[in-house]
C-alpha positions as CSV (number, residue, x, y, z in Angstrom):
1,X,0.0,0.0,0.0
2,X,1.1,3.6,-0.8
3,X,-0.3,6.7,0.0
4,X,0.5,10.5,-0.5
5,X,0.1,13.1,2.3
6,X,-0.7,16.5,1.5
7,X,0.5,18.7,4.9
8,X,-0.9,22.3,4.5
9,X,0.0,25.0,6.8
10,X,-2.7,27.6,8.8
11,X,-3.7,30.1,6.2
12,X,-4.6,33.5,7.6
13,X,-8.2,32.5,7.1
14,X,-8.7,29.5,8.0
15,X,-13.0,29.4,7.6
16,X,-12.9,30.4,3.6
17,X,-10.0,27.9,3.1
18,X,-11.8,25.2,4.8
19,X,-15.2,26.5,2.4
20,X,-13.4,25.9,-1.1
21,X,-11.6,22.8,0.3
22,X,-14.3,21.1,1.2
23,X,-16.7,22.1,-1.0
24,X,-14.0,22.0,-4.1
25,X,-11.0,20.3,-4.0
26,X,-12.4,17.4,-1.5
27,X,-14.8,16.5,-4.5
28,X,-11.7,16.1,-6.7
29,X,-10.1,13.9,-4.9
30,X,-12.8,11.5,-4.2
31,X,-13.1,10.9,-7.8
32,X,-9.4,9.9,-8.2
33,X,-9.3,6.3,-9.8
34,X,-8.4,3.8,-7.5
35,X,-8.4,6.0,-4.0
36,X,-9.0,3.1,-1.8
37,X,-9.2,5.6,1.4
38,X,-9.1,9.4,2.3
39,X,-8.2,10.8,5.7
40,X,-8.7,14.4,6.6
41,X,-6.8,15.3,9.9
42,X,-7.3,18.3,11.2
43,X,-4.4,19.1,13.4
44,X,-4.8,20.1,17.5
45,X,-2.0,21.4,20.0
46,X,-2.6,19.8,23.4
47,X,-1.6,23.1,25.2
48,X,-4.5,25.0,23.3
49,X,-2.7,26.7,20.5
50,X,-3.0,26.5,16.9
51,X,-1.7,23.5,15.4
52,X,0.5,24.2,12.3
53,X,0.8,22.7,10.1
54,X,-3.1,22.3,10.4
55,X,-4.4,19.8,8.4
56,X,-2.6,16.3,7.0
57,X,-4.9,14.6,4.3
58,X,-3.7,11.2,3.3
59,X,-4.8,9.6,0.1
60,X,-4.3,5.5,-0.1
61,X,-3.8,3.9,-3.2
62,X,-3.1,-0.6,-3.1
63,X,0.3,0.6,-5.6
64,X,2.4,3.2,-6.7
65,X,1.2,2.6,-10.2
66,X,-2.2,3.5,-9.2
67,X,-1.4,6.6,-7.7
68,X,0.7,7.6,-10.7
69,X,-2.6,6.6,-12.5
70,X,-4.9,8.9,-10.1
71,X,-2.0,11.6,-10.4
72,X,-2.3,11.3,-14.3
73,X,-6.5,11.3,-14.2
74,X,-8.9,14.2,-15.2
75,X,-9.3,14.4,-11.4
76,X,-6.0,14.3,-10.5
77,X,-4.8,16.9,-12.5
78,X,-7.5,19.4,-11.9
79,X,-7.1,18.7,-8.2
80,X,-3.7,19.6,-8.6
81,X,-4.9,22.9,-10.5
82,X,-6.7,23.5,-7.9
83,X,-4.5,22.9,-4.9
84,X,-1.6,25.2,-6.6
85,X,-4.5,27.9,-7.0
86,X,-5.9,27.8,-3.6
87,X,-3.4,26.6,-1.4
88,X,0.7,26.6,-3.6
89,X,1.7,28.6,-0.4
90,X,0.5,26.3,2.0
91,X,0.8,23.2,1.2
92,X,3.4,20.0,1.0
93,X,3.3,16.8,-0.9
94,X,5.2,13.9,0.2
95,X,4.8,10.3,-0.7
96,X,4.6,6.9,1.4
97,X,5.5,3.5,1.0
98,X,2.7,2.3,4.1
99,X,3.4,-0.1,6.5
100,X,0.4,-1.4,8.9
101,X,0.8,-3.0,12.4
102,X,-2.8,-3.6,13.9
103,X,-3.6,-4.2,17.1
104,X,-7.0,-5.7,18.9
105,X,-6.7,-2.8,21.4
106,X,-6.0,-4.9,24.4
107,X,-3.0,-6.2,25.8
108,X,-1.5,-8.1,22.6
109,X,-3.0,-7.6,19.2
110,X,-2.7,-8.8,15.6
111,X,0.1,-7.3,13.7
112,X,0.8,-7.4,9.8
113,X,2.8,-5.9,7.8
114,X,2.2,-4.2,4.2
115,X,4.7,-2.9,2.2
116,X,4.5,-2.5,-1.9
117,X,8.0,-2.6,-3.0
C-alpha cells in the first residue's frame, strides 16, 4: 500500500479555506481512480494553541502505479490545479510507501505488515 500526504500550513483564514476545500477540492479527490481511502486530519495542540501545520490529508492507493494513474486522471490533475491555485503557499506533498501494524486494542493484538516494493 502507498499513500501520499498532503501537509498544509494555517492560512490566515482558515473558515474560507476550509469553504473551497471542502466544497472544491475534496470532490476532486474523491473521484481519483483507485483512492481506496481518504483521511482528513485536522491538526490540534494539546496546550491550546493553533496547530500548524493544520491539516494532513492522506490519500491511499493498493500501488504506486495506481497513484501515478490517479495523479495522471482528469481528477488528479485538476485537483492539482486546484491545490496550486488555492493553497501553492500552503501546502506539502510527500509520498509513502505504508506499513500497517494492527492491534485488537487490548493487551496483545494482531500485527501485519504491508509494504509495496
Amino acid at each position: 500500500m502507498v499513500k501520499m500526504v498532503a501537509l498544509y500550513r494555517r492560512p490566515p483564514d482558515v473558515d474560507a479555506f476550509m469553504a473551497h476545500y471542502e466544497m472544491v477540492h475534496l470532490p476532486l479527490v474523491r473521484n481519483f481512480p483507485g483512492l481506496l481511502k481518504l483521511e482528513v486530519n485536522r491538526m490540534f495542540a494539546w496546550d491550546g494553541t493553533a496547530a500548524d501545520p493544520f491539516l494532513q490529508v492522506d490519500m491511499y492507493f493498493d500501488k504506486r502505479e495506481q497513484l501515478l494513474a490517479a495523479l495522471k486522471s482528469p481528477s488528479g490533475r485538476a485537483s492539482g490545479k486546484d491545490a496550486q491555485a488555492f493553497a501553492g503557499e500552503y501546502i506539502q506533498i510527500f509520498f509513502a510507501d505504508v506499513e500497517v501494524e494492527t492491534f485488537g486494542g487490548g493487551d496483545h493484538g494482531t500485527s501485519s505488515t504491508v509494504r509495496d516494493e
